[in-house]
C-alpha positions, -999 to 999 in steps of 0.1 A, spaced: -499 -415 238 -474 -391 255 -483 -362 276 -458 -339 292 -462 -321 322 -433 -295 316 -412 -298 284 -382 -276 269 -383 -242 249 -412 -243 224 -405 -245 182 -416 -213 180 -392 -188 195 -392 -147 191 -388 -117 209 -418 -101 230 -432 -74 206 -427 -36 215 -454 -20 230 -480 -29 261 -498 -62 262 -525 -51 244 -501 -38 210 -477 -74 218 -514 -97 211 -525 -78 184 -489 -85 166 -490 -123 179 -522 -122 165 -511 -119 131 -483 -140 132 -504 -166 143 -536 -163 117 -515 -170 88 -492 -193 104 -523 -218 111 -541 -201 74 -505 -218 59 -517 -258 71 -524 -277 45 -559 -293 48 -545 -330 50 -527 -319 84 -560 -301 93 -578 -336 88 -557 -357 105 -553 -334 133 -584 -332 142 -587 -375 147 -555 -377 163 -568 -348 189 -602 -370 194 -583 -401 203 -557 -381 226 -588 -365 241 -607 -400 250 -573 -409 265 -571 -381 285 -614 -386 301 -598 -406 329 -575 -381 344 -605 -355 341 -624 -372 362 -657 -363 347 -690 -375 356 -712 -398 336 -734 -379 315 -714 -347 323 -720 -317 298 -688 -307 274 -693 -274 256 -672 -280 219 -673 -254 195 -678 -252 160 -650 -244 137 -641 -207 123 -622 -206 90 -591 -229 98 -598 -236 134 -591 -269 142 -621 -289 135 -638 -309 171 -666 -326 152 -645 -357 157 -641 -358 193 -676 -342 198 -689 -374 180 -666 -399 200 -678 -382 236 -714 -379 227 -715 -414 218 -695 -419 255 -728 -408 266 -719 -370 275 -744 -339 269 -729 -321 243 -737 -280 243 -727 -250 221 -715 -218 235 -740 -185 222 -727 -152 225 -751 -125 239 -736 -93 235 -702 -82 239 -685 -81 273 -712 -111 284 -701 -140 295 -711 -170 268 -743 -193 276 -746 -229 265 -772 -248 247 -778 -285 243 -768 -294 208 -784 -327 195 -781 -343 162 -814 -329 146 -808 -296 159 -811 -270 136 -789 -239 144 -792 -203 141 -769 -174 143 -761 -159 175 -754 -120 182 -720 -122 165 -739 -142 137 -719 -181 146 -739 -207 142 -757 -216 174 -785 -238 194 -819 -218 186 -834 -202 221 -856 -224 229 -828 -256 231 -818 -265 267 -794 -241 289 -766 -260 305 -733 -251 327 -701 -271 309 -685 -292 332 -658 -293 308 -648 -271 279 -635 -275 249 -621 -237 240 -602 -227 205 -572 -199 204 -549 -185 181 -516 -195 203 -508 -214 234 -474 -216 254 -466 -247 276 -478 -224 311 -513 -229 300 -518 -193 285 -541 -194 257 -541 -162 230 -578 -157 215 -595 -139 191 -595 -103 210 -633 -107 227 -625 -120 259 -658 -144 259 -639 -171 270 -622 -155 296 -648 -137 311 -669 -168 309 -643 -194 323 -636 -168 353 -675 -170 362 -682 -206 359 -648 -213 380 -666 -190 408 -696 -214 404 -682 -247 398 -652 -269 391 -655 -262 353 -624 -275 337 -613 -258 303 -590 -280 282 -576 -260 244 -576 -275 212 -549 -270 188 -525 -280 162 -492 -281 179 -479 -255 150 -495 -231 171 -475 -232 202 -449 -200 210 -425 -197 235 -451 -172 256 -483 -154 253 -487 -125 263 -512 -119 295 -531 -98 313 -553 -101 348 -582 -105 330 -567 -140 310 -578 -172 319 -553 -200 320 -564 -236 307 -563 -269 328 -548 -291 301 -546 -283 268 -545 -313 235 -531 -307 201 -524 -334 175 -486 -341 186 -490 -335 228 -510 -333 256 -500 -306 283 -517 -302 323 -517 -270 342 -524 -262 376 -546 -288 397 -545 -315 367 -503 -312 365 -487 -339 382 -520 -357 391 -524 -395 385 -553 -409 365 -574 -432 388 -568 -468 383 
């Protein structure tokens, strides 16, 4: 399947919006929530297998440890959906966990999530592991957005949870934070602040795209 380490202009080209960053995301924002709201659910569906498959290709080049830990998410309205490839690396032996929001301006905690877990709401009422499932650190995570560009910028929901919690577990650990999207949502560029954290790789149904220490870097034989 191809990846691309750089590629040309992205489909979706405008203008930077007036205003400071904070007034440009808000306006991407809504561009972008009823540009992926527009899909139709047979391009959600098969999005979300051909994203599994291009993310079992992509394990090698991670480098990931047996039985490493990969936070997924679960998806919000029409996010696209990682039950797929959650399935597929769970059975590849790896300890699936949920992220669990706090309170705002915390970083996110993760929980085990097993098969036969039941879930309850979190402090921003998403479905979550219940307190007393297992706390884990991601060694890699799987994190939604609204937008993406092809510099590894990633436009979320406002919160700054995965920001905040991505700068934190890179002071700790090699954490390694790959996006999942449908390729419909890539612009020509996000808009960022200091605070932003930029993604390692990022898989969408059409692409696969590495940043920073994973660009240029060979799979192991």
């Amino acid at each position: 399947m191809p990846t691309a380490e750089v590629a040309p202009s992205a489909p979706f080209s405008r203008p930077l919006m007036p205003g400071g960053i904070t007034e440009q995301k808000a306006a991407l924002r809504r561009v972008m929530r009823e540009r992926r709201a527009a899909l139709e659910a047979k391009t959600r569906a098969a999005a979300s297998f051909a994203v599994r498959d291009r993310l079992i290709d992509m394990l090698p080049r991670l480098g990931l440890a047996a039985g490493a830990v990969v936070a997924g998410f679960l998806p919000i309205r029409d996010e696209l959906d990682p039950r797929p490839a959650l399935s597929a690396l769970r059975e590849r032996g790896f300890r699936l966990v949920l992220p669990v929001v706090i309170a705002r301006n915390e970083p996110l905690i993760f929980r085990e999530w097993l098969p036969e877990t039941a879930l309850e709401p979190d402090a921003f009422h998403i479905p979550a592991p219940p307190v007393w499932a297992e706390q884990l650190s991601p060694d890699l995570l799987l994190v939604p957005m609204l937008a993406f560009d092809r510099k590894g910028e990633r436009l979320g929901y406002g919160a700054g949870f995965y920001d905040v919690t991505l700068t934190l577990l890179r002071q700790q650990r090699a954490a390694i934070a790959v996006g999942i999207a449908y390729s419909a949502q890539e612009v020509e560029s996000v808009p960022v602040s200091a605070r932003d954290a930029t993604l390692d790789a990022l898989v969408t149904d059409k692409d696969v795209l590495w940043f920073g220490r994973f660009a240029g870097a060979a799979a192991p034989s």
